[in-house]
C-alpha angles and dihedrals in degrees: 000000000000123000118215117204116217112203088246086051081056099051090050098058087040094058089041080057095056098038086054084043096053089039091061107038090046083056099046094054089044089056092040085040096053082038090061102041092049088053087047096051100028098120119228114275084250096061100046095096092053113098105262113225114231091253098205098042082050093045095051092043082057104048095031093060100241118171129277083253105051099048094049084055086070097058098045079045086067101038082062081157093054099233102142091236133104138146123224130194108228097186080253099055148315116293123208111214123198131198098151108118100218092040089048088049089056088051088048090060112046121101120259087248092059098042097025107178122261119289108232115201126244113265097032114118102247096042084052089049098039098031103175105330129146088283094059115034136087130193138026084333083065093038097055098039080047096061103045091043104052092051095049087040084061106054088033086064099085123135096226105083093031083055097046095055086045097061091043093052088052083069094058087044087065089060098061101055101110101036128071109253145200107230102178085064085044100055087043094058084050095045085048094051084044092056099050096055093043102038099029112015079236133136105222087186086231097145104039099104126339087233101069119047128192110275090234098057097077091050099052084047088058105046091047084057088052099035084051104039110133102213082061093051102039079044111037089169095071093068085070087064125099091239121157086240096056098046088047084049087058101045096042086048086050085049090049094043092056102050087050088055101058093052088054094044086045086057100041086055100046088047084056097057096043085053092051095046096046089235112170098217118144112222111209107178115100092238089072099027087062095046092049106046084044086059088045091057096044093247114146096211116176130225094245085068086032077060092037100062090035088064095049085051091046084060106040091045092042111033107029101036084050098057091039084051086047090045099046092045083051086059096040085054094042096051111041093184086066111046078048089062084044102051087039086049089049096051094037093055093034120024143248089277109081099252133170105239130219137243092260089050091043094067080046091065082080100158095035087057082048090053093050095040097058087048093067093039086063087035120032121193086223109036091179115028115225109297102251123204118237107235087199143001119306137199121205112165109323088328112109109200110208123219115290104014115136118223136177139195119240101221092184098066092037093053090048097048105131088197087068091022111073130163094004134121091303093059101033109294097152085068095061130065104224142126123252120221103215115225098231093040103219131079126207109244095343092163086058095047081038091051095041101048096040089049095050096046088048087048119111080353115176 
């Protein structure tokens, strides 16, 4: 018997030949391709008794800009067994977050060279925004930009000038009584003008009409969003891509840059010619405090760290002292008894006459700290502390860290443990007149958030 193939008979059989082909190739790199990504993702033996977070319901709640709170019920979602401990995969490698109070006090007290931050990469956004200021760096390089800045931070804290653009900012208040406001945009505009005269000497101009806004201060928006866009930091990889949002990152933050070093060059210059002329002044912004003490301590610092740790104060004094003044007004609104004890402390303390109060009458603002206090407790300024690297092995509980895993603590569950929590706002806090000792123990910028609420409560008192 003999077979004749027809050339149709041929292509047939051709075509079969390339289906079975792509069919197995396309297999083959599914099952190398799982395989890699299952290497990739596998977390270390040490971690595999740690509460795994569900990555992509994680992922969508990030990129998707979901709430603070929605986003930590996931993770207590996943620590069903409450043991303040869960791990995350993060597409670069696996995160240990903490929110276990014993475990946490153990971080807390390892040495920087045990627990160093967490080393950004050059080129990512935030390594671009923050470069090697006082919240990235490690090392001597800490240590010396540590030491200048605690002691000018001190001397820059003093409730003049805080009290002074508060009273100024209550004028622009009376012109929005009959419209509804924004008042998130409002306190921002007051914490900037704050921040200028404490950090720089410098009048920003932000208070001078709520139609015209610094020209800077669109530009520094816009670089924050970027800076804290979740899909950049979930996918470190994209800021390498030629994408329209990354080249517009690069020249705003040149713009920024520039308008910060002027105002550096410009100090520099004005402490110069105190210095020629012998003229006894005290300088009391941080700018000048920092450049003098580093003087003082033979550092040659340049103006590109000088910028570096100004930007890390921008955003602590902006940023952060704004939301905790928005929270705490929320719960003033919402509890009218409150607001009441606040308003009766602040006239008791200071008078009838809106006064700026000094730093003995501020401790005496015992109940109006509380109150800001147990805001940020509920809503921290930081909810996760910079991830750290372990520089060795390290043992919290029955969990065993291995070399080189980066871990964090979540500041936000620890903070609303009821277990540690009781009597607060949780449970009624706003019923009781008492002071709140806050975990970490320190407070960014409390005197300004002190000195604003206290003079707006004193203000057009009866």
């Amino acid at each position: 018997m003999h077979f004749k193939c027809t050339e149709g008979t041929l292509r047939f059989f051709g075509s079969f030949n390339l289906v079975v082909m792509l069919i197995f190739v396309l297999i083959t790199f599914s099952i190398l391709t799982y395989y890699v990504i299952q290497k990739i993702t596998k977390p270390p033996k040490e971690l595999q008794n740690i509460p795994t977070v569900p990555f992509l319901k994680y992922f969508w709640a990030m990129i998707s800009g979901k709430g603070q709170d929605e986003i930590q019920h996931i993770l207590l979602e996943a620590d069903s067994r409450k043991l303040g401990i869960v791990k995350i995969w993060n597409f670069i490698n696996w995160v240990v977050y903490v929110s276990n109070v014993e475990y946490a006090k153990q971080i807390f007290l390892e040495s920087a060279d045990v627990l160093p931050k967490w080393s950004y990469k050059e080129g990512q956004p935030i390594k671009i925004y923050f470069g090697t200021g006082i919240a990235l760096s490690n090392g001597e390089h800490w240590a010396k930009h540590r030491k200048i800045a605690t002691t000018a931070f001190n001397k820059a804290l003093y409730p003049e000038a805080t009290g002074m653009c508060t009273l100024e900012f209550t004028k622009i208040l009376d012109q929005c009584t009959d419209t509804p406001t924004d008042i998130f945009k409002l306190i921002q505009l007051l914490t900037l003008q704050i921040l200028g005269k404490l950090v720089f000497n410098h009048d920003l101009q932000c208070l001078n009409s709520l139609e015209e806004k610094p020209v800077f201060l669109d530009t520094y928006r816009k670089i924050v969003k970027h800076v804290i866009n979740p899909l950049f930091v979930l996918l470190p990889w994209l800021v390498s891509l030629p994408l329209k949002a990354n080249v517009e990152h690069e020249m705003r933050v040149k713009e920024f840059d520039q308008f910060l070093y002027d105002i550096i060059e410009k100090r520099r210059i004005d402490l110069a010619e105190q210095k020629r002329a012998a003229m006894k002044i005290e300088n009391r912004d941080l700018l000048a405090g920092m450049i003098e003490d580093a003087e003082n301590e033979g550092y040659d610092i340049p103006d590109k760290e000088f910028r570096d740790d100004i930007i890390v104060f921008f955003l602590a004094a902006h940023d952060s002292s704004s939301s905790a003044l928005c929270y705490s007004f929320y719960f003033l609104a919402k509890y009218p008894e409150i607001q009441r004890k606040a308003r009766n402390e602040a006239i008791r303390v200071l008078g009838k006459d809106v006064v700026i109060p000094d730093s003995k009458q501020l401790k005496e603002l015992k109940y109006i700290t509380a109150i800001i206090k147990e805001t940020l407790r509920l809503y921290p300024t930081l909810t996760v502390i910079s991830p750290r690297i372990a520089a060795k092995e390290l043992k919290y509980g029955p969990y065993t860290l291995p070399k080189g895993q980066s871990l964090a603590i979540n500041l936000w569950q620890l903070q609303r443990n009821l277990d540690l929590w009781k009597n607060t706002i949780l449970k009624g806090f706003w019923k009781k007149k008492r002071v709140i000792k806050v975990f970490l123990g320190f407070l960014i910028l409390l005197d300004l958030e002190v000195v604003w609420v206290k003079t707006f409560l004193s203000c057009n008192s009866a």
